[in-house]
C-alpha positions in Angstrom: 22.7 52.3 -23.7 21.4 51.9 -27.3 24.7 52.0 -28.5 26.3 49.6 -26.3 23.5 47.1 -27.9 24.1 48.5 -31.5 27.8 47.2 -30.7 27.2 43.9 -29.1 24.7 42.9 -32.1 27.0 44.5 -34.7 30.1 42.5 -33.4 27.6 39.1 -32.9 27.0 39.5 -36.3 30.3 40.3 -37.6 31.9 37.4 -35.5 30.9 34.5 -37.5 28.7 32.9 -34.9 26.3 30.3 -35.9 24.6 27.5 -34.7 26.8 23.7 -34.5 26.0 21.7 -37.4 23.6 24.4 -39.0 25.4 26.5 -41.1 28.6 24.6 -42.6 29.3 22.2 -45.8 31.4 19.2 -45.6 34.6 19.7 -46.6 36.1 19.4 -49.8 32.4 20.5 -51.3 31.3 16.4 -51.1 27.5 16.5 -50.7 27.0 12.6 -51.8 28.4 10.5 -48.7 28.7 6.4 -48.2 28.5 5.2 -44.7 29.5 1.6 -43.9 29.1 0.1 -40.7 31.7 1.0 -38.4 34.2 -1.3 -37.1 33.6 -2.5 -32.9 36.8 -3.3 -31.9 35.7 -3.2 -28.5 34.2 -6.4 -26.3 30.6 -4.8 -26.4 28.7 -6.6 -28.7 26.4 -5.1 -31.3 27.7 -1.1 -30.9 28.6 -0.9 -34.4 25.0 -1.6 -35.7 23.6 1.0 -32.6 25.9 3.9 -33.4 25.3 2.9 -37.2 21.1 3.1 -37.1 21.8 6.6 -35.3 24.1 8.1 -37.9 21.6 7.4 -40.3 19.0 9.0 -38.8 21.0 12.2 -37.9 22.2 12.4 -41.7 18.9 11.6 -43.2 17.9 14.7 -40.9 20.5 17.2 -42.8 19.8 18.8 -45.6 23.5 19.4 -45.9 24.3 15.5 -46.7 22.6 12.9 -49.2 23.9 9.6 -47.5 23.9 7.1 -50.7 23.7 3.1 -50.2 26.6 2.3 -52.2 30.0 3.5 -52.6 30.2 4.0 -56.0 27.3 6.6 -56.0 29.5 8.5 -53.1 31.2 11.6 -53.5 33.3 10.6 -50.2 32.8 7.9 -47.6 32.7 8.2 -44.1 34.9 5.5 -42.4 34.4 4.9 -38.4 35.9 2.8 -35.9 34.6 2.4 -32.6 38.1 2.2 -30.3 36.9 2.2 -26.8 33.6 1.1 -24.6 33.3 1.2 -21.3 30.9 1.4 -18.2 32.5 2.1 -14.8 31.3 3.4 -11.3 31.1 7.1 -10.8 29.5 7.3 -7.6 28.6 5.5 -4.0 26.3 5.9 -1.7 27.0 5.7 2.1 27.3 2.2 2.0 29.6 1.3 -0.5 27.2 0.4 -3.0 27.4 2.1 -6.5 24.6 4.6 -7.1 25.7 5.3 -10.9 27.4 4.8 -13.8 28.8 6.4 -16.4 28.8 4.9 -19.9 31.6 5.9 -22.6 32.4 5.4 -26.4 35.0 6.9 -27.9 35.4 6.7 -32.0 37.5 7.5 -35.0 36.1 8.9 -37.7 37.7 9.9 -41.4 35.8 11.0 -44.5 37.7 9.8 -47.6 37.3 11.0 -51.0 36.2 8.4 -53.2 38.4 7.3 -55.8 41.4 9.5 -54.9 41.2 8.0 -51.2 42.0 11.8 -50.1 41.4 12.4 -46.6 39.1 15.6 -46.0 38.6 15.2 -42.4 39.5 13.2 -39.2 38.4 13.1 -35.6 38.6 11.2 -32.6 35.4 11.8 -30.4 33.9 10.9 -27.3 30.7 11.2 -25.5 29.1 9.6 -22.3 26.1 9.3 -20.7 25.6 8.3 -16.3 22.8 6.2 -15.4 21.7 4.9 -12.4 22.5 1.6 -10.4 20.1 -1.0 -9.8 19.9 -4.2 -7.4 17.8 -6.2 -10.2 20.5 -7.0 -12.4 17.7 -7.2 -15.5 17.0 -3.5 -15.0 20.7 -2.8 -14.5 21.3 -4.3 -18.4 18.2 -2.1 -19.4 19.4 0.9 -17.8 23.1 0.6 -19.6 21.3 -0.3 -22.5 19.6 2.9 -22.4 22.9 5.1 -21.5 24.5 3.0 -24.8 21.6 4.1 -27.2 21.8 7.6 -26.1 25.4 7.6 -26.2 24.8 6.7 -29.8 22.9 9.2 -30.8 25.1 12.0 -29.2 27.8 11.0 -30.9 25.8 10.7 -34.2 25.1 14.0 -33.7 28.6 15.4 -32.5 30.0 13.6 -35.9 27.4 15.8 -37.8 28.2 18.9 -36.4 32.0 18.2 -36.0 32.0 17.5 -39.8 29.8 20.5 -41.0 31.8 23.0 -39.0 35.1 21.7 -39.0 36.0 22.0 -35.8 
């Protein structure tokens, strides 16, 4: 039994495994990155400045990263465009009425080497988050308001990790 568990860790070890986000370096070496505010090119107002305030705070979280506040300080700047937004129906109860939603944002995202305009990585990602339906239709625009900010932040953090590992 001892060896059986001197394998498993030896081939968890040898496997490369690590934690998402943790252990990688962006690529091409850049350590100094620019990020302007992404482009909305959906009907929801305002997501670009939501998803923005969030990638900030992920990046000013990584020791991996320096984000810089202008360009021409920038190693490589991360470019993103915010292509779809939507909040539909996902469930019902009994009488027809919908009992949640499910918010979604999808985005492009490119980190281009300043000066040379090189592209060192590219990704399309999407994350989503269900709330629940309301009557009051006040709540109902908190509630979405809510799925949109964590949505946000997921994705900040799934650019992070997507970018520090590659994937």
């Amino acid at each position: 039994m001892r060896i059986v568990a001197l394998v498993v860790l030896i081939c968890l070890a040898g496997c490369g495994y690590n934690f998402p986000g943790k252990s990688g370096t962006l690529p091409g070496g850049v350590e100094k990155v620019y990020v302007p505010l992404f482009i909305n090119k959906t009907s929801e107002p305002r997501l670009e400045n939501k998803l923005g305030n969030r990638l900030s705070e992920v990046l000013a979280r990584s020791s991996k990263i320096s984000q810089v506040g202008q360009e021409d300080t920038a190693e490589a700047v991360l470019l993103g465009t915010i292509l779809k937004y939507q909040s539909r129906a996902l469930s019902y109860d009994r009488n027809d009425n919908i009992g949640e939603f499910r918010s979604t944002m999808t985005v492009d995202v490119a980190l281009h080497r300043v000066g040379t305009d090189e592209v060192l990585w590219k990704k399309m990602i999407s994350w989503n988050s269900v709330y629940r339906a309301d009557k009051d239709k006040g709540l109902q625009a908190d509630l979405e308001e809510q799925a949109i900010n964590e949505v946000s932040l997921r994705l900040a953090e799934e650019i992070l990790h997507q970018l520090l590992d590659d994937f």
